[in-house]
C-alpha positions in Angstrom: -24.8 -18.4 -60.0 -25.8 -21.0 -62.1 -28.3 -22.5 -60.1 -30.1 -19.1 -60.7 -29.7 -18.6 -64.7 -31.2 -22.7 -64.3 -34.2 -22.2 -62.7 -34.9 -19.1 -64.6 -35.0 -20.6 -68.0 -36.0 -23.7 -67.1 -39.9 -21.4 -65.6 -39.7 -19.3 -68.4 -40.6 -22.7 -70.8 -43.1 -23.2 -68.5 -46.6 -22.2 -69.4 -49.4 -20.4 -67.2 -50.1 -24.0 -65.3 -46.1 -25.0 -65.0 -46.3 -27.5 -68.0 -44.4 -27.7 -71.0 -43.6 -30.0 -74.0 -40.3 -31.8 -74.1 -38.8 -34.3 -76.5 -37.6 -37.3 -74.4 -35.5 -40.0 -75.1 -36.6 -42.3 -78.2 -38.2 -39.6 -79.9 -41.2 -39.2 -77.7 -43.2 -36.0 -76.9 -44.8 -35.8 -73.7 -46.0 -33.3 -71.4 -44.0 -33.0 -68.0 -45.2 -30.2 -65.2 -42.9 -28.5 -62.6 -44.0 -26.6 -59.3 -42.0 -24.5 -56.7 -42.6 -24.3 -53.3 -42.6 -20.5 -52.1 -38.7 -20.0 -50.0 -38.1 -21.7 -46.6 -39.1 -19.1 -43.9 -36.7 -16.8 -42.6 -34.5 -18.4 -39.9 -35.8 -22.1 -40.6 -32.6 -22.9 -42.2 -30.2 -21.4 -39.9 -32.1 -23.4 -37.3 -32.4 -27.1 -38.7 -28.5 -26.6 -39.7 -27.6 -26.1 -36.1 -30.7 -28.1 -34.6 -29.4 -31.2 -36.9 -25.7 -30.4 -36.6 -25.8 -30.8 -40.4 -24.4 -27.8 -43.0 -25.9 -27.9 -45.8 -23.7 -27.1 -49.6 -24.5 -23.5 -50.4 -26.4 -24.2 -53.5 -28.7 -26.6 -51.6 -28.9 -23.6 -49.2 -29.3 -21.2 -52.1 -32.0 -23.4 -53.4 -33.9 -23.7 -50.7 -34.1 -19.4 -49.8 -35.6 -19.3 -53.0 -38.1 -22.4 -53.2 -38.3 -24.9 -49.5 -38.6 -27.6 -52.2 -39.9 -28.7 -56.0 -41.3 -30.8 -58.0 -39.8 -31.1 -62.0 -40.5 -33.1 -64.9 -43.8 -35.1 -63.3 -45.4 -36.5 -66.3 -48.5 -35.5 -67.4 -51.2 -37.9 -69.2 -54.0 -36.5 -70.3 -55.1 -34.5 -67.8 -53.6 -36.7 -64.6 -50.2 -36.0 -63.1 -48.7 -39.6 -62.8 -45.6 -38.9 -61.0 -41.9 -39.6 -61.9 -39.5 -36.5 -62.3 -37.2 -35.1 -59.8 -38.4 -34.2 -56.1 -36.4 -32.0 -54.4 -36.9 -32.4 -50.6 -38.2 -29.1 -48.4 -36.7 -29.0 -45.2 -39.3 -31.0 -43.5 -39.1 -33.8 -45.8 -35.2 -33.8 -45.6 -35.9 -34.2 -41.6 -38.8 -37.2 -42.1 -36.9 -39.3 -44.7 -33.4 -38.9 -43.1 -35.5 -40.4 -40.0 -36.6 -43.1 -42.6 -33.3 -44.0 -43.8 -31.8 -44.2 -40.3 -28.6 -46.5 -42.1 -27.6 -43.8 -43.8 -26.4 -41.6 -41.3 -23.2 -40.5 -43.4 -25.6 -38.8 -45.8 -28.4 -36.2 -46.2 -31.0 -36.9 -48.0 -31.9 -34.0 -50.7 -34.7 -35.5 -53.4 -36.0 -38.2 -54.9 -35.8 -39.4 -59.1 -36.2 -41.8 -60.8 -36.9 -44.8 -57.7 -33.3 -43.6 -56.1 -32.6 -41.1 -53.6 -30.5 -38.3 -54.3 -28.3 -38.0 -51.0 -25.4 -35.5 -49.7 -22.2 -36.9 -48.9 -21.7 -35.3 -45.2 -17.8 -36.5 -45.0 -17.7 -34.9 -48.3 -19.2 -31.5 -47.7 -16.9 -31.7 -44.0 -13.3 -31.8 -46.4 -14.9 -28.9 -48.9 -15.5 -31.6 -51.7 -17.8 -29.5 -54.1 -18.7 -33.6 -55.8 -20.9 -33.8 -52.9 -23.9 -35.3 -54.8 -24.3 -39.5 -54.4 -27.8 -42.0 -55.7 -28.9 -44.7 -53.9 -31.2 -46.9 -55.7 -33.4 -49.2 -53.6 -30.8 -51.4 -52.5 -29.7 -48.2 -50.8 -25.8 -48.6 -51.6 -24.8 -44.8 -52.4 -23.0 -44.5 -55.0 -21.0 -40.9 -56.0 -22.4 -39.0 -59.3 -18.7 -36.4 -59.2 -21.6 -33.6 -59.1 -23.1 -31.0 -56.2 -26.9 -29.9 -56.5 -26.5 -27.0 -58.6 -24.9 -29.1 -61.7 -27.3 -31.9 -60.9 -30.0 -29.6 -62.0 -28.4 -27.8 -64.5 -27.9 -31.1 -66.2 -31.4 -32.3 -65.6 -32.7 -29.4 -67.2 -30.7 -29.3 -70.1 -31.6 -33.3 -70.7 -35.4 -32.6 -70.3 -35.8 -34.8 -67.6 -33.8 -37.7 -68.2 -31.3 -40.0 -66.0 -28.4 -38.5 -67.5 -26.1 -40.1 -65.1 -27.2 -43.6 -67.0 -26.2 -42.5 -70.3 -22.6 -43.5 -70.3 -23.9 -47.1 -69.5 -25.5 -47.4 -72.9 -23.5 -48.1 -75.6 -24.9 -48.4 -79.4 -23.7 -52.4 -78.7 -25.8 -52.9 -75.5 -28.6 -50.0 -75.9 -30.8 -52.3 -77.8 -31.1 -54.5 -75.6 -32.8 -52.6 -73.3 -34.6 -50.3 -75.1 
């Protein structure tokens, strides 16, 4: 599974303390750090799925048997962890910030980048759609990213970090702009 060949490459750049050195956008070099929950207890799963009346995508399932949530690409300054990255949600914190975002009862939230949720599209996953993946910015108007966790992170990997779903946005006309 892809999801799998991911996550191993992506902790075998990791060093003893989960950090590595990345060249970002603009030719910056920074220092970003990842951690791994340990795997959501046995049954846990199989519990909130029929407790919550939600099914979960299999690679979000997959992902959280091996680690009930993570933390990649938090930069590192110095020696202080200032944030940013990807969060992917454990199981409790899908249950508290679905309970937070109470209007968005059509999706599930899965993580948090960048100042946007990343959310599951429920009527999606109920008709099989593997593009299951939607962001919500703080304006909290989901909009669909034509991806399903497991690409999501493959693609987050491979970009170091980045909000590769912006890129197309940027042209070499309008880039400098906001650069």
């Amino acid at each position: 599974m892809l999801l799998n060949k991911t996550l191993h490459a992506l902790k075998k750049r990791l060093d003893e303390s989960g950090n590595m050195e990345i060249l970002a956008e603009q030719g910056n070099i920074h220092t970003v750090h990842c951690s791994f929950n340990p795997p959501v207890e046995s049954g846990k799963l199989q519990t909130f799925q029929e407790e919550s009346k939600l099914m979960l995508p299999e690679d979000v399932r997959e992902f959280l048997s091996q680690h009930n949530g993570a933390r990649l690409y938090e930069m590192i300054l110095g020696s202080n962890n200032i944030g940013g990255g990807l969060l992917v949600y454990s199981l409790e914190e899908i249950k508290k910030t679905r309970a937070i975002l109470q209007s968005l009862s059509e999706f599930i939230p899965i993580g948090y980048v960048f100042e946007n949720h990343l959310l599951i599209g429920r009527t999606a996953v109920d008709q099989d759609c593997p593009n299951y993946l939607y962001i919500a910015g703080t304006i909290l108007k989901p909009e669909p990213l034509h991806l399903n966790l497991e690409l999501f992170l493959d693609r987050f990997v491979v970009s170091q970090g980045s909000n590769f779903w912006d890129w197309p946005n940027y042209t070499a006309k309008n880039y400098y702009n906001h650069s």
